[in-house]
Backbone bond lengths (Angstrom), bond angles and torsions (degrees), N, CA, C in turn:
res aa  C-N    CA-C-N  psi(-1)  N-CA   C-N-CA  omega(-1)  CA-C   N-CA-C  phi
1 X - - - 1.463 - - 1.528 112.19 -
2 X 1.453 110.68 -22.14 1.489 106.93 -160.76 1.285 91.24 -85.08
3 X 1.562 114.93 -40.18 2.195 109.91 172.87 1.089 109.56 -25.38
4 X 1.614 105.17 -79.20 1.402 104.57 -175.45 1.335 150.62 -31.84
5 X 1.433 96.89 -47.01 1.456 129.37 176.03 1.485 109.27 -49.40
6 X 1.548 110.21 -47.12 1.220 141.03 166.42 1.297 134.98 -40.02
7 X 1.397 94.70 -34.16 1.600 108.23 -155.40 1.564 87.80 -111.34
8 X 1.472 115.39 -50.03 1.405 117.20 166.55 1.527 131.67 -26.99
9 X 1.479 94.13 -50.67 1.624 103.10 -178.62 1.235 105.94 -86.59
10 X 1.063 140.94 4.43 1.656 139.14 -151.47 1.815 73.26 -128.75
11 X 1.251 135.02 -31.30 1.586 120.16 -175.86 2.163 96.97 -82.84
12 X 1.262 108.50 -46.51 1.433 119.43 -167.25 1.540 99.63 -66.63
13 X 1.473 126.61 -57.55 1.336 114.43 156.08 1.815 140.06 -38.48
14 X 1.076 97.30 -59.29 1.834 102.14 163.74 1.464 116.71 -56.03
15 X 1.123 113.89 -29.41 1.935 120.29 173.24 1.596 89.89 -58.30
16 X 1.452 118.89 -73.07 1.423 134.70 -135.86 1.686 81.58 -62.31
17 X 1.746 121.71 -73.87 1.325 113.22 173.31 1.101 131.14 -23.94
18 X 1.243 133.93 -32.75 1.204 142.21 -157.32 1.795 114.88 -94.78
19 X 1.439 94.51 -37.65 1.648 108.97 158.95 1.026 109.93 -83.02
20 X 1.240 140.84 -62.78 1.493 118.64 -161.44 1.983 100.06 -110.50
21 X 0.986 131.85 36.70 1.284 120.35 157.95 1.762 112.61 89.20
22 X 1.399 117.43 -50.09 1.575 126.46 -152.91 1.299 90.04 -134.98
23 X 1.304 125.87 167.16 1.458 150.12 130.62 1.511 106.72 121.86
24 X 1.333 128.84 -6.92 1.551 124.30 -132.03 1.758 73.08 -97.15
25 X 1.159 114.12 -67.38 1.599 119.86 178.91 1.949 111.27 -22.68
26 X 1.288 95.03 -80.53 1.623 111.57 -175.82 1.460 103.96 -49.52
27 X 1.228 130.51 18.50 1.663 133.55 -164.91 1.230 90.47 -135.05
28 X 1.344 120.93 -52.42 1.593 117.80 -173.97 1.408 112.92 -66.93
29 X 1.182 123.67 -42.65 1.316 125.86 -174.90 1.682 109.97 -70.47
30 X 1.027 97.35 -31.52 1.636 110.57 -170.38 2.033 99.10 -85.30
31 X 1.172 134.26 1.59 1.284 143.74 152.51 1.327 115.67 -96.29
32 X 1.388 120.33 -40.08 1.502 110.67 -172.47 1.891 117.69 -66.32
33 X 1.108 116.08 -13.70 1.733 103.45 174.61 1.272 103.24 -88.50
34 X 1.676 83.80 146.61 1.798 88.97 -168.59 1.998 94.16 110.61
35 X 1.153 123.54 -48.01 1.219 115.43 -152.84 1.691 83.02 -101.77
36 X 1.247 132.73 -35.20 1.335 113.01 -140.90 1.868 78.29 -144.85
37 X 1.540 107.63 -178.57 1.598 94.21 -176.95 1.499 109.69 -111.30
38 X 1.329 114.58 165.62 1.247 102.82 -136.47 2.077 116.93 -77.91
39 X 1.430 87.47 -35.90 1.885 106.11 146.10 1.122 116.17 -3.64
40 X 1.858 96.07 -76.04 1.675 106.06 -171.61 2.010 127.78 -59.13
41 X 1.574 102.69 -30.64 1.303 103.30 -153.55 1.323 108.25 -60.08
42 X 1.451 122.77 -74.77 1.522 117.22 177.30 1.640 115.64 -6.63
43 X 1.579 109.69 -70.44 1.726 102.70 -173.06 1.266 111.97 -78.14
44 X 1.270 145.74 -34.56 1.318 158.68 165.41 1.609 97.86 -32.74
45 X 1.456 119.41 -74.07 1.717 131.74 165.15 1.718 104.31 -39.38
46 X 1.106 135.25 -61.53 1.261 130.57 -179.02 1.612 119.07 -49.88
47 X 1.044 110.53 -36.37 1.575 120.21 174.21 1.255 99.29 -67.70
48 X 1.093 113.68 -57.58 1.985 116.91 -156.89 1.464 98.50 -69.63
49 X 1.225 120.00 -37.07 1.138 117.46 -150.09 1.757 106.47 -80.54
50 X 1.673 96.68 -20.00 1.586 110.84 -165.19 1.947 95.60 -83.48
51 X 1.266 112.43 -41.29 1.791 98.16 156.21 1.186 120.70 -71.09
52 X 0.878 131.32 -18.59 2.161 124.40 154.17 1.283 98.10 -25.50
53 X 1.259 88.57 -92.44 1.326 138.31 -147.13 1.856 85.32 -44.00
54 X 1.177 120.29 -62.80 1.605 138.89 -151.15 1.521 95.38 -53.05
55 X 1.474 125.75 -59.61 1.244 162.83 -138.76 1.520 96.23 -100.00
56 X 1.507 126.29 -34.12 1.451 115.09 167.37 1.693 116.40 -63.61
57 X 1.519 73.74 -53.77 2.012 84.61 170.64 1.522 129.21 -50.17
58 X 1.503 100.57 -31.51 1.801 112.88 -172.38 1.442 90.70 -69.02
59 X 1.845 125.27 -47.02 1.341 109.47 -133.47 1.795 105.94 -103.46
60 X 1.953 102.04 18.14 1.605 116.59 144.70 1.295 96.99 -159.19
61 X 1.213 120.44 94.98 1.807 130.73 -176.40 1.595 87.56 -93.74
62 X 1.649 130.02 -13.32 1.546 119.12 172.13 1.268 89.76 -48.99
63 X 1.115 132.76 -81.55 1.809 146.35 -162.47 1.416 99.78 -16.28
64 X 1.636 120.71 -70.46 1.305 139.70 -152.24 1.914 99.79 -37.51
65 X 1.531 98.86 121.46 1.153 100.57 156.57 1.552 126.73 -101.98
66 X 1.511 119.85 110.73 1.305 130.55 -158.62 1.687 121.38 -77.19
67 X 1.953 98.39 -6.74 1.435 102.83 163.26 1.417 125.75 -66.97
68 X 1.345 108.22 -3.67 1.360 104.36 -149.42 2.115 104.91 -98.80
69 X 1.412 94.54 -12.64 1.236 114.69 -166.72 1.610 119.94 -53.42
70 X 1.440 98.98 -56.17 1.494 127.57 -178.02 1.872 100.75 -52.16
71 X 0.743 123.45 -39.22 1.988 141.00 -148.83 1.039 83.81 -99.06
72 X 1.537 137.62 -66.15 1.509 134.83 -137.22 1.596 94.70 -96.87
73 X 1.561 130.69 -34.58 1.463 143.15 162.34 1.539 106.81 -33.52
74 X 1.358 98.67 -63.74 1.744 108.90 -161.63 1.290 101.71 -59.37
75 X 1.798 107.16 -50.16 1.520 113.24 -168.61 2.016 111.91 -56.00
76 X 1.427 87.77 -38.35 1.350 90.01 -161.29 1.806 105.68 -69.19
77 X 1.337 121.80 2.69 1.612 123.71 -142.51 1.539 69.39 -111.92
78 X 1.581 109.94 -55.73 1.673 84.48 -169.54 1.516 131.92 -74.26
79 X 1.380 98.65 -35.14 1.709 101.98 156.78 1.389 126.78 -36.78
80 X 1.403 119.57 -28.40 1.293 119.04 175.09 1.785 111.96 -62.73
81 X 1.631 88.87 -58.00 1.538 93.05 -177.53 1.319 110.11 -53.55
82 X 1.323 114.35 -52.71 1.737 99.49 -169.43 1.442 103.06 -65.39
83 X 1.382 129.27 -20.73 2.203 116.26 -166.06 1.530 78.62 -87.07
84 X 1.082 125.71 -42.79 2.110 112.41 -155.17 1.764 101.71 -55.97
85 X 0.992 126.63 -7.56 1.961 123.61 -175.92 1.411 71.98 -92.66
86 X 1.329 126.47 -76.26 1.154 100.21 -155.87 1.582 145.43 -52.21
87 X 1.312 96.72 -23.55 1.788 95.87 167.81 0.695 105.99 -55.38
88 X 1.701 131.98 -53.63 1.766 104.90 -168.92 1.029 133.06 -106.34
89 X 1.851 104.20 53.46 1.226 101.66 154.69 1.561 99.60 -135.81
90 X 1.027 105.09 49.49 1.714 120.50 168.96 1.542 113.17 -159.57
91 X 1.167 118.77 113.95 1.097 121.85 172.84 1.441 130.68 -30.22
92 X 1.286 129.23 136.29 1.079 114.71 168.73 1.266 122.72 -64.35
93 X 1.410 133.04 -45.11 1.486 138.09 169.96 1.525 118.82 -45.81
94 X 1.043 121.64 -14.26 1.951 134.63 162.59 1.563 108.82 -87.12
95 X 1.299 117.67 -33.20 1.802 117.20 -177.87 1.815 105.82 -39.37
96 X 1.398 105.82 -59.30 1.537 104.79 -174.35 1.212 120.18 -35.42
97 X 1.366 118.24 -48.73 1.623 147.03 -153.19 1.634 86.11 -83.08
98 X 1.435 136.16 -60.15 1.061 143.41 -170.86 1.500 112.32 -51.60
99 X 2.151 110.80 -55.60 1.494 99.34 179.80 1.185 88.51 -63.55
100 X 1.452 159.74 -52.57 1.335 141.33 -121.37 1.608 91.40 -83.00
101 X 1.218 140.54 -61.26 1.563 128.65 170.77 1.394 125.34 -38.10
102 X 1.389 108.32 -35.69 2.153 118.25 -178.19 1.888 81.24 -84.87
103 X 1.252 136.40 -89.64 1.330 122.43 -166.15 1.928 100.79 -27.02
104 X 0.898 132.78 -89.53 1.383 120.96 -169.32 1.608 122.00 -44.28
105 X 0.948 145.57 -36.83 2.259 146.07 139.37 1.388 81.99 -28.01
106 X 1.892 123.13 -70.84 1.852 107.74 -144.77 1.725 96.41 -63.02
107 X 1.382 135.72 -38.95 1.024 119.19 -167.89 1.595 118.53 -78.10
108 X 1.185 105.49 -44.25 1.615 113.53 -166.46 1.769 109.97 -78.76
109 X 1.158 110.99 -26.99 1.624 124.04 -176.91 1.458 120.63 -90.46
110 X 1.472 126.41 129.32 1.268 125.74 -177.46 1.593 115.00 -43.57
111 X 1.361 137.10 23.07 1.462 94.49 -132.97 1.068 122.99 -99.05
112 X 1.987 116.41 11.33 1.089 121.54 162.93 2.021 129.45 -28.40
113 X 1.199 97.33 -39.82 1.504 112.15 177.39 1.200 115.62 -54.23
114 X 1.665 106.05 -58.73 2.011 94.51 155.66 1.460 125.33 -52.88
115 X 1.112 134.99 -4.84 1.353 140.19 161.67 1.547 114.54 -38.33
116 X 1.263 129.91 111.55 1.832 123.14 167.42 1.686 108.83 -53.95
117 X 1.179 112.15 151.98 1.100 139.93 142.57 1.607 146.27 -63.32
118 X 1.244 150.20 150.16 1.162 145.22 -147.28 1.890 130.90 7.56
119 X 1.337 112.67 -124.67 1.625 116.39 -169.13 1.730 108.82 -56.27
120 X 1.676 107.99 -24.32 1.303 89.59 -174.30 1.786 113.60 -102.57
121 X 1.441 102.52 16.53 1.269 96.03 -178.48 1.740 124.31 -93.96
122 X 1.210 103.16 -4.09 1.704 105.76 154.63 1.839 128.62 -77.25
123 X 1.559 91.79 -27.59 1.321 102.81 162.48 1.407 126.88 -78.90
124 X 1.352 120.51 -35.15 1.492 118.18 165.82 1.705 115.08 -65.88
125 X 1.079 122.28 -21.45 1.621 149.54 -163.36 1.493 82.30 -75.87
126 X 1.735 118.82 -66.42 1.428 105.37 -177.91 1.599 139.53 -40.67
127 X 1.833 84.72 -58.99 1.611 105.98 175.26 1.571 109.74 -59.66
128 X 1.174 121.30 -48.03 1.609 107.24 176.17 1.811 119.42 -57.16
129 X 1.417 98.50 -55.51 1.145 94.18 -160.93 2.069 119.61 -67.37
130 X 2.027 99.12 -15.43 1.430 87.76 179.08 1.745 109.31 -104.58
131 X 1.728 110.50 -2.91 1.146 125.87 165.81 1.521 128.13 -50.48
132 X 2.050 94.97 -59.21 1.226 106.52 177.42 1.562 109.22 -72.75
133 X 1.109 104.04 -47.51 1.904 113.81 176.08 1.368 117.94 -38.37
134 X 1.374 111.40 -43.86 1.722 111.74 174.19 1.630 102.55 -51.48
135 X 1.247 135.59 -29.81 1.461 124.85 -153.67 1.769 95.83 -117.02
136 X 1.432 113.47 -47.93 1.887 122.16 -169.82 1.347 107.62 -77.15
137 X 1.636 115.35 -40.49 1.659 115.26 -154.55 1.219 112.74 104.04
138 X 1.425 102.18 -112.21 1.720 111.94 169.13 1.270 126.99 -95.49
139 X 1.428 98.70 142.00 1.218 111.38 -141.83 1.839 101.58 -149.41
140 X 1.679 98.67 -6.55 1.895 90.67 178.50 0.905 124.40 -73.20
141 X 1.499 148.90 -20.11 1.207 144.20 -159.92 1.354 114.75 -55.84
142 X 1.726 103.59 -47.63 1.281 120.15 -170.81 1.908 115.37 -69.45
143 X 1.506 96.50 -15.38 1.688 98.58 -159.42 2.042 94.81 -88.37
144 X 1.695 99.06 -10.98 1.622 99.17 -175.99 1.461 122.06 -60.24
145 X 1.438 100.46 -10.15 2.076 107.03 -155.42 1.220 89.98 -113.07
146 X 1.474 127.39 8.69 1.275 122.51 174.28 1.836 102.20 -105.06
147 X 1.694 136.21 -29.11 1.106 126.81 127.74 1.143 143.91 -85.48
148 X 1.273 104.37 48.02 1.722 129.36 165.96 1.059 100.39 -82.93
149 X 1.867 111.76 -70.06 0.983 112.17 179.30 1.554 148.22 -71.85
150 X 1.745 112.51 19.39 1.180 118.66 -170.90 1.688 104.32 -114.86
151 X 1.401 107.11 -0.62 1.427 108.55 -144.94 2.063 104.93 173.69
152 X 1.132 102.71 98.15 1.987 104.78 -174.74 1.358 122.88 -91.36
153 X 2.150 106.92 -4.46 1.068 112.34 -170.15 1.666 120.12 -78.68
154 X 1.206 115.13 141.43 1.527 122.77 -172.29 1.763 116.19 -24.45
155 X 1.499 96.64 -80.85 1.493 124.68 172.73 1.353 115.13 -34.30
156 X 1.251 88.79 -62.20 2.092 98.36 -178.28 1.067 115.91 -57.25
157 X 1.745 118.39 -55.68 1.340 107.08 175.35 1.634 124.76 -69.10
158 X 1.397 122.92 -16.17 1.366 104.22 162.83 1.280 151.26 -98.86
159 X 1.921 99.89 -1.98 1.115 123.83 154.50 1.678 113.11 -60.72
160 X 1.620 117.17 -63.70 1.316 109.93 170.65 0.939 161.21 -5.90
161 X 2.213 92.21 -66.76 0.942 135.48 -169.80 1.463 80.86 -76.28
162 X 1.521 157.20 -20.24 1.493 140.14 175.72 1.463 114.31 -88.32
163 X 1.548 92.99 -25.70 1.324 94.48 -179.85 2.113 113.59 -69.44
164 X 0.933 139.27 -29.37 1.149 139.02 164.43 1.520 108.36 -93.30
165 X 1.195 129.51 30.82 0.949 118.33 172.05 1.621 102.79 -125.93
166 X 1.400 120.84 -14.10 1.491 150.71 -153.76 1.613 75.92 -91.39
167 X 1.851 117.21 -71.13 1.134 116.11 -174.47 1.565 115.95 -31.79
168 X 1.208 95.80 -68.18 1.924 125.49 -176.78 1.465 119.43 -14.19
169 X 1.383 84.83 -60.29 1.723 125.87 -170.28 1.591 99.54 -72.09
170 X 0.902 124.84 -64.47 1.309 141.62 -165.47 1.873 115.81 -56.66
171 X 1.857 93.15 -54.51 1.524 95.56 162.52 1.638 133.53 -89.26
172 X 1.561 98.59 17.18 1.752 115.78 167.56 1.273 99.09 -98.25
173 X 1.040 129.84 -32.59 1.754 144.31 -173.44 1.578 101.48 -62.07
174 X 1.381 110.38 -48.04 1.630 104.99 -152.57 1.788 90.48 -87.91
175 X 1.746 106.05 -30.34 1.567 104.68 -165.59 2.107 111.18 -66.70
176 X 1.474 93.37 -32.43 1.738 96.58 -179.17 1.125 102.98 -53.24
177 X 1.501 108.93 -54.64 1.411 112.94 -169.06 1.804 126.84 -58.15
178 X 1.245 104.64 -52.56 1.690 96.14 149.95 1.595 127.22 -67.56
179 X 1.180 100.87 3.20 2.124 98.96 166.90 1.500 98.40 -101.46
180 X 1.383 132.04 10.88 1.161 121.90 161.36 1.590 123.85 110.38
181 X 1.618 115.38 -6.24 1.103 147.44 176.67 1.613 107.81 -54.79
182 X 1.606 127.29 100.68 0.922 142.67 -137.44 2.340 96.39 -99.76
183 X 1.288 115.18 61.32 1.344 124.65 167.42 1.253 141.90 13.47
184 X 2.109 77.14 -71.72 1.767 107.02 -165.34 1.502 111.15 -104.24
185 X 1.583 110.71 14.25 1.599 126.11 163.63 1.288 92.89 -75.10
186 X 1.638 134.29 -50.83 1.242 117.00 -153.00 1.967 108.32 -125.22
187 X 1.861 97.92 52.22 1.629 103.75 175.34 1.554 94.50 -67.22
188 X 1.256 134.41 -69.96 1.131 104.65 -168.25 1.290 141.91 -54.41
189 X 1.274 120.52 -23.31 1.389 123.17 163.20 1.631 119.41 -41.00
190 X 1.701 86.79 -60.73 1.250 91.84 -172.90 1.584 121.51 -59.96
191 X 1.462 110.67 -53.28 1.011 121.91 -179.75 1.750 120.12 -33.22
192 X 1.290 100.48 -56.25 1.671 118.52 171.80 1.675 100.12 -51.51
193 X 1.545 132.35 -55.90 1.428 93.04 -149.98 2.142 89.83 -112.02
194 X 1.616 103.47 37.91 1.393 102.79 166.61 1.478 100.43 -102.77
195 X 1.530 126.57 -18.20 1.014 124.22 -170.34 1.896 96.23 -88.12
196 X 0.690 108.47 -26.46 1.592 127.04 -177.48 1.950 103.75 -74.86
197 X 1.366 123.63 -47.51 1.126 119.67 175.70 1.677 109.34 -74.56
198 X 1.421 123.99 -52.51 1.600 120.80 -176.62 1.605 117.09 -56.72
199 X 1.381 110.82 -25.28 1.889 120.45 155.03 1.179 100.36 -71.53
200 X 1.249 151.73 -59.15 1.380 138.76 -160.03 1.536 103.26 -43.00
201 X 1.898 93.58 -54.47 1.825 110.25 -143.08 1.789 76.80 -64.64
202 X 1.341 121.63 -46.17 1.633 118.52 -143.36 1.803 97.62 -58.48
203 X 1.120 87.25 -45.13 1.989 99.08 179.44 1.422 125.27 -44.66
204 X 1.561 95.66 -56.53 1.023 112.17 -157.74 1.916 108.12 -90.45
205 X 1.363 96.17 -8.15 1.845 105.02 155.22 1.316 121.57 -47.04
206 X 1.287 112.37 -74.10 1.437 143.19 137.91 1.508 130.30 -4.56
207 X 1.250 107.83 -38.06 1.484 135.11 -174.32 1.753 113.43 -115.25
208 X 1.630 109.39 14.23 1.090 86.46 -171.74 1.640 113.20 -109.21
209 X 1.500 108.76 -7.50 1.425 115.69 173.90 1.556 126.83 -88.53
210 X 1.615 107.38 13.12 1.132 127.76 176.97 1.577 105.30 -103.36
211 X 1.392 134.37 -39.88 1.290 120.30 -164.13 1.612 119.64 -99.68
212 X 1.129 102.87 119.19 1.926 84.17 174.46 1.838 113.94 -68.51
213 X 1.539 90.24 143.87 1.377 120.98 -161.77 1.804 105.98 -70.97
214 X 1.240 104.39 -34.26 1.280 122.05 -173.10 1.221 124.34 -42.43
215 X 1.922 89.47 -58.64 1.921 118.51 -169.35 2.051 95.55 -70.72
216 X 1.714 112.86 -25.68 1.300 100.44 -176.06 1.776 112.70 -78.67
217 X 1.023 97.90 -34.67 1.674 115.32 173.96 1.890 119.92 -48.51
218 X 0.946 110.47 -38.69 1.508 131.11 166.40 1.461 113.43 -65.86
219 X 1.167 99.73 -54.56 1.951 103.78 -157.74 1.832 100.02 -76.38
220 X 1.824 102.55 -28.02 1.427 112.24 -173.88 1.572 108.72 -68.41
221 X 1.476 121.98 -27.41 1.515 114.21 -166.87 1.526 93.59 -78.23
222 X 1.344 130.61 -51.06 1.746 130.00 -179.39 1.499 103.40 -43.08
223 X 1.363 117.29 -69.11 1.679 134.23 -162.40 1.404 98.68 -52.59
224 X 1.543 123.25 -54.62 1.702 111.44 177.35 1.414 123.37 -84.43
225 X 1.761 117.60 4.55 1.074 119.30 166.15 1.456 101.30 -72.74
226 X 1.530 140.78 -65.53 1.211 170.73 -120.57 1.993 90.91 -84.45
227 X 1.446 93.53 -44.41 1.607 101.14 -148.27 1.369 92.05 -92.09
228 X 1.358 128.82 -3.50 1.895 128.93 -156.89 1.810 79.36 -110.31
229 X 1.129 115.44 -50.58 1.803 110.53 -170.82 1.441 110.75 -70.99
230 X 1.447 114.38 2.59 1.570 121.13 -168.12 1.657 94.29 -106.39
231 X 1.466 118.79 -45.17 1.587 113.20 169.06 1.652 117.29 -77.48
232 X 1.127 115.74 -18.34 1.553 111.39 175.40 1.668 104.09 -68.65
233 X 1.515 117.26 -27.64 1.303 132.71 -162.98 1.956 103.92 -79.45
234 X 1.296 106.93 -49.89 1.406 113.44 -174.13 1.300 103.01 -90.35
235 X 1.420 134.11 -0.87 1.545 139.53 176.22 1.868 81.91 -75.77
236 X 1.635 106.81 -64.51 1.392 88.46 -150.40 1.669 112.74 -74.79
237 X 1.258 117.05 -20.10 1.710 114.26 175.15 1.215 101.74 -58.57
238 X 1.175 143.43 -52.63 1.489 155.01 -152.20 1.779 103.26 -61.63
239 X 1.778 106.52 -46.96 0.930 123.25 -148.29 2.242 94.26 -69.45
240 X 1.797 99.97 -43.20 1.007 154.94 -141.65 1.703 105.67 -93.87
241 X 1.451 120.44 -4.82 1.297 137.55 -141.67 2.007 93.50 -135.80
């Protein structure tokens, strides 16, 4: 039951991403404790999340802007190095509890304004987002207001927004795995809710010139407030147990 459950939200999340750009990730992760143990989620989410993400981009790669690659690559290569010390010296079983505190600052706090400006702000975009990601998880919401401002059009920004997140995902993926993060214990997991995210993204392509963006934008700041105080909550019983 818990597959399913799994695979379900990993399809209902990739829809939601797929229409409005952000949130589908920081939703999935923020459902999976409780279903799976708590160890696993961070890298387990990084995998899944890196076929989202991949599969949003495939299913209008017209969109894909290919300048963006080189900047967000580099950034993301060094972010690794500097977040990979940090996993191990924080447990993995505290990570949940951790994104669930950074998801609540990214939502409730201005902090786009600390955001850089021009050539170096795809490169800082990297280092934060696979820096902080090695230790929180999710971590896109915040990297969206940085192609807000380069670009306001629908398509672009939510193709994009996969396209550095495809990166993101991808170079947290390869780094667990050389810190020792054991993969092919959890193919079926994965397998179930990657097949569950590339239906979401395919759907929710499809679905995205029908919904206003607005009404999803609203309901998303409550739902990941709600769902971030619900993993800080089962981080600490778990911890506590």
């Amino acid at each position: 039951m818990d597959l399913i459950i799994l695979a379900l939200a990993g399809f209902a999340t990739s829809l939601m991403t797929a229409v409005i750009g952000l949130g589908g990730g920081v939703l999935l992760m923020l459902v999976m404790p409780g279903l799976m143990p708590l160890a696993a989620i961070i890298p387990v989410h990084a995998f899944v999340q890196l076929m989202s993400n991949a599969a949003r981009v495939g299913f209008a790669f017209r969109y894909a802007d290919l300048k963006l690659l080189l900047p967000l690559t580099l950034g993301s290569l060094v972010g690794a190095a500097i977040g990979s010390p940090a996993v191990g010296l924080v447990s993995f079983t505290v990570l949940p509890a951790v994104a669930g505190l950074v998801i609540l600052l990214v939502v409730w706090l201005p902090v786009e304004r600390f955001l850089p400006n021009g050539p170096s702000a795809l490169f800082a975009l990297g280092v934060y987002q696979t820096g902080l990601g090695m230790v929180a998880g999710a971590t896109g919401p915040l990297g969206a207001a940085v192609l807000n401002r380069m670009n306001t059009e629908r398509e672009w920004l939510v193709v994009n927004t996969g396209v550095y997140m495809t990166i993101n995902h991808g170079v947290r993926t390869v780094a667990f795995a050389l810190l020792g993060f054991a993969f092919h214990v959890w193919w079926l997991t994965i397998t179930a809710m990657s097949i569950g995210v590339v239906a979401g993204a395919w759907l929710g392509t499809r679905c995205r010139q029908y919904v206003p963006q607005k009404k999803f934008e609203a309901v998303f700041k409550w739902i990941v407030t709600m769902l971030a105080l619900r993993m800080v909550i089962l981080t600490v019983l778990e911890l506590n147990t």
